[in-house]
C-alpha positions in Angstrom: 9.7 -11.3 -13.0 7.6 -8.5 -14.4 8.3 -4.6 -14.9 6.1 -2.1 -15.6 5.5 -1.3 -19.3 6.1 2.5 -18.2 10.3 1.6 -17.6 10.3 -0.8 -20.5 12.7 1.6 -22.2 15.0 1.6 -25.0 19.2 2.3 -24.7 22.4 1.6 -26.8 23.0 -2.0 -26.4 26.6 -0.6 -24.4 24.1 0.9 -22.0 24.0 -1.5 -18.8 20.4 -3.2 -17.9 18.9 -3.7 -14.4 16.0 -5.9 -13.5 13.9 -5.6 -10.5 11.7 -8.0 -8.6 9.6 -5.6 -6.6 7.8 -8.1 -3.5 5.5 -6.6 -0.5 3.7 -3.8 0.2 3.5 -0.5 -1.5 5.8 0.8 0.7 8.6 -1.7 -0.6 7.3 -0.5 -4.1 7.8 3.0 -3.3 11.5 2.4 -2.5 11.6 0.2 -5.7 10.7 3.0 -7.8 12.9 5.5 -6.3 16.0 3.0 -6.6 15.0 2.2 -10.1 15.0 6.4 -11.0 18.4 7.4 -9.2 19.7 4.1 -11.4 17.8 5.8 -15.0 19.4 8.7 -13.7 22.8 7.6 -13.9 22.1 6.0 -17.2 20.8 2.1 -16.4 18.1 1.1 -19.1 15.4 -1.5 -17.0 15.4 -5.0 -18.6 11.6 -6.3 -18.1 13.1 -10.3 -18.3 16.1 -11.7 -16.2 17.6 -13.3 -19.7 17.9 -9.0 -20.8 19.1 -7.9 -17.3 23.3 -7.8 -16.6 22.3 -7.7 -13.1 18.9 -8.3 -11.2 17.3 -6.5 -8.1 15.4 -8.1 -5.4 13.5 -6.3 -3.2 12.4 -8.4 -0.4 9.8 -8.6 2.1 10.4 -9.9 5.4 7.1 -9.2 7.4 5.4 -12.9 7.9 7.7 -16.0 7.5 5.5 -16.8 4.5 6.5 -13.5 3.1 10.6 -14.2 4.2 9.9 -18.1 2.3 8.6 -15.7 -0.7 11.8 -13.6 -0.7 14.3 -16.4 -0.6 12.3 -18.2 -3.3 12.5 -14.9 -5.2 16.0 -14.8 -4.7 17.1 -18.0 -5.8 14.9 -17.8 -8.9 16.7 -14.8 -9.8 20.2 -16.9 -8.9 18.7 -19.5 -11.3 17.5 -16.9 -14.2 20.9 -14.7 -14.5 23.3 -15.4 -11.7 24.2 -11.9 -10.6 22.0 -10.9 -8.3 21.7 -8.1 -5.6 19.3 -8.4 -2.4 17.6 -5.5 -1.2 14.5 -4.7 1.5 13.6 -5.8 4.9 15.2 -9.3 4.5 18.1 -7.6 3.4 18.3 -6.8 7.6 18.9 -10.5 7.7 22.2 -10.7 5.7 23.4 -13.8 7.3 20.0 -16.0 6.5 20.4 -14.8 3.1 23.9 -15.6 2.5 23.7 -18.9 4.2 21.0 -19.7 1.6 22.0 -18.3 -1.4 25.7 -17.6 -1.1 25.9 -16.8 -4.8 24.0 -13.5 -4.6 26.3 -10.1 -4.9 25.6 -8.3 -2.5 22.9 -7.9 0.6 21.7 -4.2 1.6 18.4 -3.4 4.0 15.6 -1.3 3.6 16.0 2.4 3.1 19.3 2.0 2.3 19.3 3.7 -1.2 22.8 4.2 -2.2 24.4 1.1 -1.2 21.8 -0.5 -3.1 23.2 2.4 -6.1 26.5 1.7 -4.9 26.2 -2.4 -5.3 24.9 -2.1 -9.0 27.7 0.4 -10.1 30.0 -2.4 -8.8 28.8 -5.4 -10.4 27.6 -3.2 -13.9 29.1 -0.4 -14.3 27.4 2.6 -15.7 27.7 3.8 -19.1 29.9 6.5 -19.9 27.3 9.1 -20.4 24.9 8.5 -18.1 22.3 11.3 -19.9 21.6 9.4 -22.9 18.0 9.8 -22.4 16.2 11.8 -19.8 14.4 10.7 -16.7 10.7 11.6 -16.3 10.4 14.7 -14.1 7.5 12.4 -12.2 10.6 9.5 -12.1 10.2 5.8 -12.8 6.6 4.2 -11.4 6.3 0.7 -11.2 2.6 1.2 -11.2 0.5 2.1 -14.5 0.4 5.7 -15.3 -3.2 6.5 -13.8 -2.8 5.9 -10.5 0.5 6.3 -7.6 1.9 5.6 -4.2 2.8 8.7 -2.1 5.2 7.4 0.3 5.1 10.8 3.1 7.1 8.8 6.0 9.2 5.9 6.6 9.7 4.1 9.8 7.0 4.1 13.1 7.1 4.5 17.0 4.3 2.1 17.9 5.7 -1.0 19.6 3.1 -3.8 18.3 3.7 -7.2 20.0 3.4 -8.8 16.8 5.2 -6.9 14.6 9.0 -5.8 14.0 8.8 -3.5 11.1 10.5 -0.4 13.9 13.3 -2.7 14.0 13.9 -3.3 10.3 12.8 0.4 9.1 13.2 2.5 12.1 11.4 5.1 14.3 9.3 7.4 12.1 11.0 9.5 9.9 8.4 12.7 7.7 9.4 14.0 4.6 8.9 17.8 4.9 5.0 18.6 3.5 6.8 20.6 0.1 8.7 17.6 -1.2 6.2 15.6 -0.8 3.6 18.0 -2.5 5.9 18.8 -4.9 6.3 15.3 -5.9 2.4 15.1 -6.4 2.5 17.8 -8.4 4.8 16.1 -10.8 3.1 13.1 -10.4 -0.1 14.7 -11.6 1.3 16.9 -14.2 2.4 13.5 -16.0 -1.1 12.2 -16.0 -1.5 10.5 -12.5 -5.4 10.7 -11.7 -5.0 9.0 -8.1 -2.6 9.7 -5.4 -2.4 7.0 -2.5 -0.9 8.2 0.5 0.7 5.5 2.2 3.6 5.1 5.5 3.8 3.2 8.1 1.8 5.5 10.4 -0.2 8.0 8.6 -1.6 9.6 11.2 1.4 10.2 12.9 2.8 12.1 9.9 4.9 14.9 11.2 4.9 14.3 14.9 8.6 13.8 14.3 8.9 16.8 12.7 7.0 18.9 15.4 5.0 19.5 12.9 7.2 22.2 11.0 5.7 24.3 8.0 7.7 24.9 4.3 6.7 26.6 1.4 5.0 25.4 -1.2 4.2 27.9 -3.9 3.9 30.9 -1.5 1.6 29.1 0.7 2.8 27.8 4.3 2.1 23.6 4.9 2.8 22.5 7.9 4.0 18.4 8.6 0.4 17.6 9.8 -2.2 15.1 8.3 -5.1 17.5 7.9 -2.5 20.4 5.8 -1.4 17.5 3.8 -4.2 16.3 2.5 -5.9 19.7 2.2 -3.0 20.7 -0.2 -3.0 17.5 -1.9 -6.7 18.1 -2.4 -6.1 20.9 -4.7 -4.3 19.0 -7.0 -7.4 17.5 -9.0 -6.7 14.1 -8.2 -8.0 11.9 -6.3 -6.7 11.7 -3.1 -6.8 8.6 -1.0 -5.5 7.8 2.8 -4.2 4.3 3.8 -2.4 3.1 7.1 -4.2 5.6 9.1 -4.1 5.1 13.0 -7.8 6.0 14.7 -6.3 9.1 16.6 -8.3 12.1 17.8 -7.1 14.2 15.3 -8.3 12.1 12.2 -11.4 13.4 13.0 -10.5 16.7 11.6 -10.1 14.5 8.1 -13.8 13.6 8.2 -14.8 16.9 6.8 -12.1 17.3 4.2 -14.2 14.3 2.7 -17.7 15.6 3.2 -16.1 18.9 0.9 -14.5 16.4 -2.4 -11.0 17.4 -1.6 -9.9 13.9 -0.3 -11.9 10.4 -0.9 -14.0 9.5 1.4 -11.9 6.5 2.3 -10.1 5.5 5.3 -7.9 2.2 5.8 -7.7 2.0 9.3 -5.7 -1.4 11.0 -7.8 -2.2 14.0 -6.4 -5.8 14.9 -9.1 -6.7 16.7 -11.9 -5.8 19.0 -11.3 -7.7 22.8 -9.7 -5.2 25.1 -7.7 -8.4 26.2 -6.4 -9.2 22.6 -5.4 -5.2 22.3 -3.8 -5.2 24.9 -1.7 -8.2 24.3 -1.0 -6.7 20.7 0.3 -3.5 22.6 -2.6 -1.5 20.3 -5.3 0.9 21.7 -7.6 -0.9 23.1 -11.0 1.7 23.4 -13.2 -0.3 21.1 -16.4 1.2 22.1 -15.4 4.4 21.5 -14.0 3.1 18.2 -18.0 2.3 17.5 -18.7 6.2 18.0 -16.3 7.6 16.3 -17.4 5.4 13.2 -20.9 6.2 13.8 -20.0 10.2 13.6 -17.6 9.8 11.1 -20.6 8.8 8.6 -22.6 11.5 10.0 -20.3 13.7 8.9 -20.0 12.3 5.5 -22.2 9.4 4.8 -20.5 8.1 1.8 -18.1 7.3 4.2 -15.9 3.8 3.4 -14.0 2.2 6.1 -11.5 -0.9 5.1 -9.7 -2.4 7.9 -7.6 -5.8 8.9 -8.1 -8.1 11.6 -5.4 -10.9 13.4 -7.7 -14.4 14.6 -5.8 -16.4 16.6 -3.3 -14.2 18.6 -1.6 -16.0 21.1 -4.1 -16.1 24.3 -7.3 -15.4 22.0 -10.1 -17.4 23.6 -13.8 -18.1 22.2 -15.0 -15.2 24.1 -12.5 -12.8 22.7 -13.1 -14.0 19.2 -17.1 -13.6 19.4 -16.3 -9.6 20.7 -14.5 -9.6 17.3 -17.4 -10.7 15.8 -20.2 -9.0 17.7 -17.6 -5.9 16.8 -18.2 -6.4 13.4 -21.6 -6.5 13.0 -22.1 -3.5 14.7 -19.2 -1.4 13.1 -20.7 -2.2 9.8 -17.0 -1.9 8.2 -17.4 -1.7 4.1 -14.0 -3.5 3.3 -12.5 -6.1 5.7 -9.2 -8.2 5.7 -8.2 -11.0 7.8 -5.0 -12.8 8.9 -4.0 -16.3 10.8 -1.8 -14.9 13.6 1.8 -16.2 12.3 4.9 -15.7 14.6 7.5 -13.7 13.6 10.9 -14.0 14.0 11.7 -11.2 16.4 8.4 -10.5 17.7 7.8 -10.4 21.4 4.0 -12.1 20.5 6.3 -14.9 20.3 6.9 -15.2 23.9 3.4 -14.9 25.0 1.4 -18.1 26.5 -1.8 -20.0 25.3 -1.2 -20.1 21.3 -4.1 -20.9 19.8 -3.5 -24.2 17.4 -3.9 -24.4 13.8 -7.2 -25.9 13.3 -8.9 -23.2 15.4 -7.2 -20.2 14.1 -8.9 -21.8 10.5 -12.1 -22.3 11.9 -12.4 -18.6 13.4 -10.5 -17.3 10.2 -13.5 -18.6 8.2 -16.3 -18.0 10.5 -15.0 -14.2 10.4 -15.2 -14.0 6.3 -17.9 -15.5 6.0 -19.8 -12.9 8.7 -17.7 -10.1 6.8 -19.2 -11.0 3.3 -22.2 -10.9 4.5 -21.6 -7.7 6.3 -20.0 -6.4 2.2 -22.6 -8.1 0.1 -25.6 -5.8 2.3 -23.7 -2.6 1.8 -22.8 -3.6 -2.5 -26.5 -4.2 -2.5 -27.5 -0.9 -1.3 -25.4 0.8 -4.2 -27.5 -0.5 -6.8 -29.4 2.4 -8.3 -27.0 4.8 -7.6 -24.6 6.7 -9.6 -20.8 6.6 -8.8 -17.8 8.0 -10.1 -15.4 5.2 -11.7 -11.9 5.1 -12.5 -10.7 3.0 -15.8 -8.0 0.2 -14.8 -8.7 -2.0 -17.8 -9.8 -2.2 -21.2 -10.4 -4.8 -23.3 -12.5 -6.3 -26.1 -15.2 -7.4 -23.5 -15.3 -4.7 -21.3 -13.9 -1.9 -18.8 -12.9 -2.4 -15.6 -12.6 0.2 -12.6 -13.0 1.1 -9.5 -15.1 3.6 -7.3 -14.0 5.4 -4.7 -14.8 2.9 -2.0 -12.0 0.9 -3.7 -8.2 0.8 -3.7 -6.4 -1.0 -6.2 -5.1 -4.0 -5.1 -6.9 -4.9 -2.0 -11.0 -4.2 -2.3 -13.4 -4.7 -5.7 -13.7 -3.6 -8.9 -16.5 -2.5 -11.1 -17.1 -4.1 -14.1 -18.4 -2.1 -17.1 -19.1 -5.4 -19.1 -19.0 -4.5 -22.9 -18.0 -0.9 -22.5 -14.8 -0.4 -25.0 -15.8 3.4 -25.4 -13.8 4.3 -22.7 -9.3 4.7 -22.0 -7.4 3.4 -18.7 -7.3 6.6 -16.6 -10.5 7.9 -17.4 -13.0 9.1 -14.5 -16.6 7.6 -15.6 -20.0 8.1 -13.9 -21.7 5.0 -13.8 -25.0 3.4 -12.7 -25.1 0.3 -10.7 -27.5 -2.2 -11.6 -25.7 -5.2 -9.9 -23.6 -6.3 -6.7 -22.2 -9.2 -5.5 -20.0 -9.8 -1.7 -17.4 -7.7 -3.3 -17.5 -6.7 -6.8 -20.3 -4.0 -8.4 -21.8 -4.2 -12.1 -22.9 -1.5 -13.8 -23.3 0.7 -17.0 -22.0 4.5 -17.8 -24.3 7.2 -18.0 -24.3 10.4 -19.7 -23.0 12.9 -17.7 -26.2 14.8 -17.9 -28.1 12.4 -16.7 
């Protein structure tokens, strides 16, 4: 179990310790971090070991059975560690699998579901007395380091994926009204944080729920729509980058945002795939070509464009045919960051149901046949960034080197840029560099004056 070195913080010995084991996507660490501040708040210190902790958090994932196996290994290792332990998260939907396999944990509560979570922790540790022994951050507890942050704007989605059941763990879509959530930017800033990740589970979509309603935000009128969002966010002086976004119409309005610096020029859009066939069994939008032009204006618009996507081989019914659209797909969308998954049933999902599953040898062979024509797709458009000058971002520092990332990158998921021998520079700093050196996914490359 790790916790970031930002909630490592020190209390009375009376005062009650929690430890969290934060697994999934940033979404789940989102919640994580807003469990973990309500618990500061009412005056919890955060153990960073289970041996520290008088009671440990797990917040589960329950996507992919490989990520449900993940959860209940978490969970027992937590049993094993400290013995009072409280389950949490999209597994936490699934009370009865988790009690039948670890009937010693305390208590079971699913995603979103904040104050029983609050509630279980009060039971089996009780809060000190005073629960305002020290303060809480304005910016509250981040699991992440202190440069960079998640911006969860909605919860929940209305899509109806074949292979996919996160609307029936977290719910139809649900938008925060545009102030808080520019409000909490603004505090997040204020405290130092130089990146702000927007993420949900439908980004695009943010505010539909909402019919797109306006608040106030300093004086100034926001409504619950993507474009507003991020043109207010882009005022903040950080960077400000878009994941989860679903290719609507209106994301086109985005494009030029990017083209003027007030959001990166970034865009993590899921396509799935590329056969109208295989769309259409997924239950996504299956206009593919049009896809292709939209792309191709988007980097008219602004040519330092990035596009990172992910891709499903092996859906059930996917035949040769289907699988070389994907590929001729690729190669033509020229996409700058690509991911891949083996199709993998899911409890719950009606993909489940459908005919013609593709076995497990195939679904390897396309799986690598697709990486290996996606690195060669990245390693042509690294190459063409050497020369050039790009703005990095400090994640690391050690005695051999810096390590960041441009904007093309998200933490996490795409490359890094390695400043090898560079120890003039601090994590959080915003470095031009010159790149003399590029491999499938990574760039090399040395800082420049700023004059230069």
């Amino acid at each position: 179990m790790t916790v970031s070195d930002s909630v490592s913080l020190r209390s009375p010995t009376s005062t009650p310790k929690v430890g969290m084991v934060s697994l999934g996507c940033p979404k789940a660490l989102v919640d994580s971090e807003r469990i973990l501040t309500k618990l500061r708040a009412d005056g919890y210190a955060i153990s960073p070991d289970y041996a520290g902790a008088d009671v440990v958090l797990v917040n589960t994932c329950g996507f992919l059975d490989t990520a449900r196996q993940e959860s209940l290994d978490a969970i027992g290792e937590a049993l094993a560690e400290n013995g009072r332990v409280i389950v949490t998260g999209c597994l936490g939907a699934e009370a009865d699998l988790i009690h039948k396999t670890h009937p010693g944990v305390l208590a079971v509560t699913g995603p979103q579901q904040y104050e029983q979570v609050v509630t279980a922790v009060h039971e089996a540790a009780p809060p000190a007395p005073d629960p305002f022994v020290d303060l809480v951050p304005p910016q509250g507890i981040k699991l992440t380091p202190r440069h960079y942050a998640y911006l969860k704007i909605s919860e929940g989605c209305n899509h109806s994926c074949s292979f996919c059941i996160i609307p029936s763990m977290r719910g139809k879509l649900a938008s925060r009204p545009a102030r808080d959530i520019l409000f909490e930017a603004e505090r997040l800033v204020i405290a130092g944080v130089r990146e702000l990740l927007v993420i949900s589970q439908d980004t695009s979509a943010y505010g539909v729920d909402l019919k797109h309603a306006q608040s106030n935000w300093h004086g100034r009128q926001v409504a619950a729509r993507m474009t507003d969002l991020c043109d207010a966010l882009g005022d903040l002086g950080a960077w400000v980058r878009l994941h989860y976004v679903y290719p609507y119409p209106h994301v086109d309005a985005v494009i030029p945002l990017m083209a003027a610096g007030k959001v990166l020029p970034y865009l993590d859009i899921p396509f799935q795939h590329a056969s109208p066939k295989v769309l259409k069994a997924m239950k996504r939008p299956a206009h593919q070509a049009r896809t292709l032009d939209r792309i191709r204006s988007w980097r008219a618009t602004c040519p330092d464009l990035t596009v990172r996507s992910t891709f499903i081989v092996g859906f059930p019914g996917e035949t040769e045919e289907d699988f070389q659209i994907l590929l001729d797909w690729l190669e033509e969308a020229q996409l700058d960051r690509v991911g891949c998954f083996k199709f993998e049933p899911v409890d719950g999902a009606a993909a489940n149901a459908l005919p013609d599953p593709v076995p497990e040898t195939v679904k390897q062979e396309r799986y690598d046949r697709f990486m290996a024509a996606q690195q060669a797709i990245s390693a042509k458009r690294l190459a063409a960034k050497v020369g050039q000058v790009v703005d990095v971002l400090i994640d690391e520092v050690d005695e051999d080197g810096a390590i960041g990332r441009s904007k093309a990158d998200a933490p996490e998921i795409d490359g890094a840029v390695y400043l090898n021998g560079d120890t003039g520079v601090a994590v959080g700093d915003i470095v031009p560099v010159r790149i003399e050196q590029a491999d499938e996914y990574d760039l090399w490359g040395l800082r420049v004056d700023e004059d230069d």
